[in-house]
VOSE-448219 format. One record per residue (C-alpha): residue number from 0; residue in three letters; x, y, z. Coordinates in Angstrom, 1 decimal, always signed. Each point is the difference from the previous one (the first is absolute). Last residue first. Example, Ala and Ser with C-alpha at 12.3 -4.5 7.8 and 13.67 -1.06 7.14 Angstrom:
BEGIN
REC  voti  zase    east   north      up
REC     1   SER   +13.7    -1.1    +7.1
REC     0   ALA    -1.4    -3.4    +0.7
//
This chain:
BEGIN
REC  voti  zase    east   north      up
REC   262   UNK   +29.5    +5.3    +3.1
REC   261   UNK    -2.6    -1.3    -2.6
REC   260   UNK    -3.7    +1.8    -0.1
REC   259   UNK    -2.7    -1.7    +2.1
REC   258   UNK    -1.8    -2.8    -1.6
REC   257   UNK    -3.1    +0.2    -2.4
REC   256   UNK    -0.7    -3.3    -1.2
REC   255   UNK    +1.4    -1.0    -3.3
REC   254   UNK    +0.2    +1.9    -3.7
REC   253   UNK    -4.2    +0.2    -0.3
REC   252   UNK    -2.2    +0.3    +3.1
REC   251   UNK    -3.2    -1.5    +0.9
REC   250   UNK    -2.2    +1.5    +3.7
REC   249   UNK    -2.3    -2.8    +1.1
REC   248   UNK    -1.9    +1.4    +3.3
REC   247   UNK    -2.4    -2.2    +1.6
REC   246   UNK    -2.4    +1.6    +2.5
REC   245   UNK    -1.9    -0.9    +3.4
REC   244   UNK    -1.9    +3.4    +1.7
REC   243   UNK    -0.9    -0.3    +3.4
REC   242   UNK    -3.0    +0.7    +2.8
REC   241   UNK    +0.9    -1.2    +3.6
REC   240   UNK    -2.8    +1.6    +1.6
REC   239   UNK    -2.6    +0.9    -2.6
REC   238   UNK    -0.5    +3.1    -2.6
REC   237   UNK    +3.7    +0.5    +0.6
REC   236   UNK    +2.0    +2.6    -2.1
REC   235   UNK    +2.5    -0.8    -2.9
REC   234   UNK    +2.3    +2.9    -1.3
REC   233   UNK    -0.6    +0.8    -3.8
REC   232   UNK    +1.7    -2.5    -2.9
REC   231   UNK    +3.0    +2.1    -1.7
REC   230   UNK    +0.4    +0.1    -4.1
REC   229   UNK    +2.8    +1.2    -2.9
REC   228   UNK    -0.6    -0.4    -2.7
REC   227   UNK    +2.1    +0.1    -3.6
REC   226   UNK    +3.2    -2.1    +0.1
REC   225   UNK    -1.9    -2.3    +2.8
REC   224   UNK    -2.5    -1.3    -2.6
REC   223   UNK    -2.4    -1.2    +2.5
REC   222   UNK    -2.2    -3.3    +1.0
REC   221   UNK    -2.9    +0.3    +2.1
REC   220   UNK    -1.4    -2.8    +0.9
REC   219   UNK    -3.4    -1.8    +1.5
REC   218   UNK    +1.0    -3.5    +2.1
REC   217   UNK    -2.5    +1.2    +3.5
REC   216   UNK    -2.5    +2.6    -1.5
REC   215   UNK    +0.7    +3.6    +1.5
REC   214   UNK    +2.4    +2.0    -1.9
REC   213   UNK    -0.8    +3.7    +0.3
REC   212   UNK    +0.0    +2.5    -2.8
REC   211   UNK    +1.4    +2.6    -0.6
REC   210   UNK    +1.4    +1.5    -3.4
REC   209   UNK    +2.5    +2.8    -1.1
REC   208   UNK    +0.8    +2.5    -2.6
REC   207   UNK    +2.6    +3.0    +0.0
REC   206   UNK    +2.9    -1.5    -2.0
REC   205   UNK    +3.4    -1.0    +0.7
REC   204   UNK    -0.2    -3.0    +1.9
REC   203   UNK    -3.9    -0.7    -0.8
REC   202   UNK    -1.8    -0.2    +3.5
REC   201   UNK    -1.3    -3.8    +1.6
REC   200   UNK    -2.0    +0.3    +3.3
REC   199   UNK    -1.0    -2.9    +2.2
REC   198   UNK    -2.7    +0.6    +2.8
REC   197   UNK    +1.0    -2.0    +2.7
REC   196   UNK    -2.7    +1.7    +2.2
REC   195   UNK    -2.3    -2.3    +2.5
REC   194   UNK    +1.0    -3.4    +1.4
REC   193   UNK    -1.9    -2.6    +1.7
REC   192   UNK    +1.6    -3.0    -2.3
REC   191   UNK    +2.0    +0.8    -3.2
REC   190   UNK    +1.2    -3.2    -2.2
REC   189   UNK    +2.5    -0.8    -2.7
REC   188   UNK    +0.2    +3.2    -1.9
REC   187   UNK    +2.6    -0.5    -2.8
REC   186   UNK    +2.2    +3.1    -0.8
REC   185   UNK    +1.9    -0.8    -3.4
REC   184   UNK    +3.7    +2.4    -0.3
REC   183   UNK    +1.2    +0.2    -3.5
REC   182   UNK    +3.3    +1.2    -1.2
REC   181   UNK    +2.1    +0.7    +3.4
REC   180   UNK    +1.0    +2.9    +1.7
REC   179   UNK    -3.3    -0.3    +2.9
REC   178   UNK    -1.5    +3.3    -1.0
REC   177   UNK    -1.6    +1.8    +2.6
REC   176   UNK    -3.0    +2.0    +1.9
REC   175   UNK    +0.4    +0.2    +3.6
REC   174   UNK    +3.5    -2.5    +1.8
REC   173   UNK    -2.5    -0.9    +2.7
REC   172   UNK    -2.1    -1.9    -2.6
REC   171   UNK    -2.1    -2.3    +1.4
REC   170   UNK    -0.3    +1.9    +3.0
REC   169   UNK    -2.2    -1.7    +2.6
REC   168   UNK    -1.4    +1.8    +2.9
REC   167   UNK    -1.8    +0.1    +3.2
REC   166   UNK    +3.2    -2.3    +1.5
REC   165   UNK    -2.0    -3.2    -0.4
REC   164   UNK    -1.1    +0.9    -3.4
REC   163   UNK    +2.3    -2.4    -2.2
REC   162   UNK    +1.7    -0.2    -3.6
REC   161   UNK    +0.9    -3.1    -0.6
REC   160   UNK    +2.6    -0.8    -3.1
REC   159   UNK    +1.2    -2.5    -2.1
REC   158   UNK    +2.8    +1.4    -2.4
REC   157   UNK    +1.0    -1.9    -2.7
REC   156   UNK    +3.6    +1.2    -1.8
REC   155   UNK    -0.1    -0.7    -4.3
REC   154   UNK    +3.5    +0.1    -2.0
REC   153   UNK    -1.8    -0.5    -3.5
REC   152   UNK    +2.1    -1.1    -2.9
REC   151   UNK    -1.1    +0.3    -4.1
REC   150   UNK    +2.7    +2.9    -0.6
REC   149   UNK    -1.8    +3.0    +1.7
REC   148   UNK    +2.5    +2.8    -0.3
REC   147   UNK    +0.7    +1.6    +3.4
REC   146   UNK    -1.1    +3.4    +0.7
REC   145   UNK    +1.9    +3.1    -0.6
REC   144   UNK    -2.0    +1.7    -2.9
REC   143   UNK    -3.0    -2.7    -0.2
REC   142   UNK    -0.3    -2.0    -2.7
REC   141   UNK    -3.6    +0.3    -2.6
REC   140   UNK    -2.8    -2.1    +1.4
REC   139   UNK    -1.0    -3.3    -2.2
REC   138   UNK    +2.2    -1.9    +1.1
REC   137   UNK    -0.2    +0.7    +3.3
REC   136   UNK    -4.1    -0.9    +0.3
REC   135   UNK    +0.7    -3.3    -1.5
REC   134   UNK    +2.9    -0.5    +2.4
REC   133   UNK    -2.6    +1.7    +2.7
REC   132   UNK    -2.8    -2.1    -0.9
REC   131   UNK    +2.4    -3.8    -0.1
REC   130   UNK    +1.5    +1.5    +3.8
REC   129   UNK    -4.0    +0.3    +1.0
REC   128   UNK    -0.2    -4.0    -1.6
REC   127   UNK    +3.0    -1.2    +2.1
REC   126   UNK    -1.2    +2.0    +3.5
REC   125   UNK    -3.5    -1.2    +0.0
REC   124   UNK    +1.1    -3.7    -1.0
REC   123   UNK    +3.1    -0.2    +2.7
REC   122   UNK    -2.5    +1.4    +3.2
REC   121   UNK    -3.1    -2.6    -1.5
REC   120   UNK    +2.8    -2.7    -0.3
REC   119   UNK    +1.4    +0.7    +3.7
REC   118   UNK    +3.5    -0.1    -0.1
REC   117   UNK    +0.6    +2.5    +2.2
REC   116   UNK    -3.4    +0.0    +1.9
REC   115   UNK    +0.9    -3.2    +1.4
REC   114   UNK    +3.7    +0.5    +0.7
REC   113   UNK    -1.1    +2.9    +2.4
REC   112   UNK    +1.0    +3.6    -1.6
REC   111   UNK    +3.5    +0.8    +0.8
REC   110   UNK    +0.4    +2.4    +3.2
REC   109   UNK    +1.3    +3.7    -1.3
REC   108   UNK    +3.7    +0.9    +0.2
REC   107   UNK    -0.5    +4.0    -0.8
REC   106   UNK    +3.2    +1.4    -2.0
REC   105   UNK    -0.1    +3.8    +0.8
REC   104   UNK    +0.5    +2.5    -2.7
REC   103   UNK    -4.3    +0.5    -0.3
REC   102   UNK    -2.1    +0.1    +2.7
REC   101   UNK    -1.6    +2.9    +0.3
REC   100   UNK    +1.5    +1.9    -3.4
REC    99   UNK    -1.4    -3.1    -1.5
REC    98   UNK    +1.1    +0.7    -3.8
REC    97   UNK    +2.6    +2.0    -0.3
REC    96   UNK    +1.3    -1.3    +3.4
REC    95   UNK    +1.1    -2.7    -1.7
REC    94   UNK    -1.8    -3.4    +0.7
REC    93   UNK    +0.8    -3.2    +1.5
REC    92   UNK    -1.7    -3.4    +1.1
REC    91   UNK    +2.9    -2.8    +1.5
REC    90   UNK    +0.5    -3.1    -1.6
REC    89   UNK    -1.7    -3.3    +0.5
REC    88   UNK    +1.4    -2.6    -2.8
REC    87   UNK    -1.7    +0.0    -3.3
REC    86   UNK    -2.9    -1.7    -1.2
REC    85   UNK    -1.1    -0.6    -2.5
REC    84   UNK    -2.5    +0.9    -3.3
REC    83   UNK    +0.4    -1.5    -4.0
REC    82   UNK    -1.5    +0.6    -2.8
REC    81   UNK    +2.9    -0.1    -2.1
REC    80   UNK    -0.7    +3.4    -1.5
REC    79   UNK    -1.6    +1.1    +3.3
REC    78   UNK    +3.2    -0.6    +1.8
REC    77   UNK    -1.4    +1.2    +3.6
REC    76   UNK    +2.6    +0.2    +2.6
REC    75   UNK    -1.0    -0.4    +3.7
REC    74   UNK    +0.0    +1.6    +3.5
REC    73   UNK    -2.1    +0.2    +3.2
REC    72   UNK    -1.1    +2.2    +3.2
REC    71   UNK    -2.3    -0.5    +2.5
REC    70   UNK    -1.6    +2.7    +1.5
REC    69   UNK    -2.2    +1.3    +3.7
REC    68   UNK    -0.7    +3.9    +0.2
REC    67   UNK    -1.2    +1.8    +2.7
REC    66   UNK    +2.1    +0.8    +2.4
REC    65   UNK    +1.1    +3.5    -0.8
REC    64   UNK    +3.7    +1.7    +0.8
REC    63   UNK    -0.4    +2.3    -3.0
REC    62   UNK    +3.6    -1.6    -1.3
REC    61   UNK    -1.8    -3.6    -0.4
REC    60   UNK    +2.9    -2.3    -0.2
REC    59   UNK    -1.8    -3.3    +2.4
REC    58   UNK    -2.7    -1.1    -1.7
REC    57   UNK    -1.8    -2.1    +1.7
REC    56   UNK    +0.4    -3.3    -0.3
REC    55   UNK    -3.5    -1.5    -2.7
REC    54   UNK    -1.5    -3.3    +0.5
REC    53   UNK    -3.8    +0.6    -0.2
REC    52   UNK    +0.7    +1.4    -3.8
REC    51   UNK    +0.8    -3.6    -0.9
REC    50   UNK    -3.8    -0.9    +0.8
REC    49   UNK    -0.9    +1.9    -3.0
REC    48   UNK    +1.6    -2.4    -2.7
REC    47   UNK    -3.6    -1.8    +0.1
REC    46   UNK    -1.7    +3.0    -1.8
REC    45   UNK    +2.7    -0.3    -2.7
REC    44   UNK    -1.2    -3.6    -0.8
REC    43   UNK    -3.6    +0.9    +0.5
REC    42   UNK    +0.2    +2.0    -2.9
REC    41   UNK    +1.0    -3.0    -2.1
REC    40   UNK    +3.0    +0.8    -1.9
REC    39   UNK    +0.7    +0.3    -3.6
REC    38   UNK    +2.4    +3.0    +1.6
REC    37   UNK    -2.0    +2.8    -2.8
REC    36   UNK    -3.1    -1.9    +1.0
REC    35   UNK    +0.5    +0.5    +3.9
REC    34   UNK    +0.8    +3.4    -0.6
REC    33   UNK    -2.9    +1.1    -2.1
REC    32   UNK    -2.5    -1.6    +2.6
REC    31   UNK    +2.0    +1.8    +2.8
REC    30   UNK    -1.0    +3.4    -2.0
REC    29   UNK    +3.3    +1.5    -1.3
REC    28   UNK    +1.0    +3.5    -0.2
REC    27   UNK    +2.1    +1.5    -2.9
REC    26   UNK    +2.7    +2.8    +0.2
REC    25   UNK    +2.5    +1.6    -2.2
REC    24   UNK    -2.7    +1.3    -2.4
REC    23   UNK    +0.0    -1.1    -3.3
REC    22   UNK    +3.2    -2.7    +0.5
REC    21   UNK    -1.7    -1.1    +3.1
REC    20   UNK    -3.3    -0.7    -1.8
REC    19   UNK    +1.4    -1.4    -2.9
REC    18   UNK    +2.3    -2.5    +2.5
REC    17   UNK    -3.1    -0.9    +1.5
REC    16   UNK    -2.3    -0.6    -2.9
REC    15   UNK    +2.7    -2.2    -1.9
REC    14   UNK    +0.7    -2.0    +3.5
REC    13   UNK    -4.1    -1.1    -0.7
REC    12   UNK    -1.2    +1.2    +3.8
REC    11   UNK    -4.1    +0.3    +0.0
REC    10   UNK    -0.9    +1.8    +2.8
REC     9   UNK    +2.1    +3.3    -1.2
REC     8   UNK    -0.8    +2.1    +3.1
REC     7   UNK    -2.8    +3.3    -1.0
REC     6   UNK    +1.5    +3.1    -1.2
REC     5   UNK    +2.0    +1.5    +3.4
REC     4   UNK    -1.5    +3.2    +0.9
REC     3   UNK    +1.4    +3.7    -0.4
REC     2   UNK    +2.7    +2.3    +1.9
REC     1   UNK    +1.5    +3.1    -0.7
REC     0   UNK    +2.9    +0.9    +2.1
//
């Protein structure tokens, strides 16, 4: 498949300029500068949300028998009309085998993130103002045959995740290249220490072009229009003992969280 570079990250983030770029091209990157702006948050803000990613279980349903990924896992509902964002109770992470053909058609019970980083202003502001891109971004799309109609309500799952070395390698993706069956996905970097590889790869759905590029400044984004791309992250390989990679997955869904089909 033909590949070709990334255009340089947005690093200045007006939510016009985002949702433009997503709607041209299904993808956008985001410097950490451009980030913190678009959250009207202090850089340091998001930088201090890093400690969380000390505190990850392992995760305990990977299928290729691997131990290195650490997550957390939570839940809320995004009325971007009313500009409101909460909490909902923990619930289990599913996906139809459509779309994770690794891990999908099984309900994973993931830890909740810590009560700190839940709630966390920075954590609330970064996901609110990406829900605000993608409504703007959703409006402006045309529907997608078989996909739920956005109606102004975001079902959003957080993922924390650490990706470690201490086996020889990470896989950030295990499942390959993917689409998460949900309306945008945004892939935060929140650190990488004595790691090599992680190259992240986005390819048009149904066409033959592709970038890579490699996210490697703690808070810079990638946020994707998962109708169109799909995109994998390359396996992890120590430069140092102990190396890892420490991400933040938001994926946003229209119609309610995905849940397994009725009995």
């Amino acid at each position: 498949m033909p590949m070709f570079r990334h255009p340089d990250p947005l690093d200045a983030a007006a939510p016009d300029a985002c949702a433009d770029r997503l709607c041209e091209q299904g993808h956008v990157r985001l410097t950490p500068a451009a980030l913190a702006a678009l959250a009207h948050q202090p850089l340091d803000a998001l930088l201090a949300l890093g400690p969380h990613w000390r505190d990850l279980p392992p995760d305990a349903h990977l299928k290729d028998g691997g131990r290195y990924r650490r997550r957390r896992h939570g839940s809320y509902v995004q009325d971007t009309a009313a500009g409101t964002l909460v909490a909902v109770p923990h619930r289990a992470h599913w996906q139809p085998t459509t779309y994770n053909a690794l891990h999908g058609g099984m309900l994973r019970w993931f830890d909740p993130l810590q009560p700190a980083l839940a709630v966390a202003p920075a954590l609330l502001d970064v996901m609110a103002r990406l829900g605000d891109v993608f409504a703007q971004a959703a409006r402006q799309l045309p529907p997608v045959a078989g996909e739920p109609v956005f109606d102004g309500r975001w079902s959003i799952e957080a993922h924390a995740f650490r990706i470690d070395t201490t086996g020889g390698v990470g896989r950030p993706t295990p499942e390959g290249a993917h689409r998460d069956g949900v309306a945008f996905v945004a892939v935060l970097l929140v650190d990488r220490q004595g790691v090599i590889g992680g190259e992240t790869r986005v390819f048009e759905a149904d066409g033959p072009r592709g970038v890579r590029f490699t996210l490697d400044q703690p808070w810079s984004a990638l946020l994707l229009d998962d109708a169109r791309v799909i995109h994998e992250t390359t396996p992890i390989q120590p430069a140092e003992p102990g190396g890892w990679r420490d991400t933040l997955v938001l994926t946003y869904r229209a119609g309610g969280f995905q849940d397994p089909p009725a009995a």
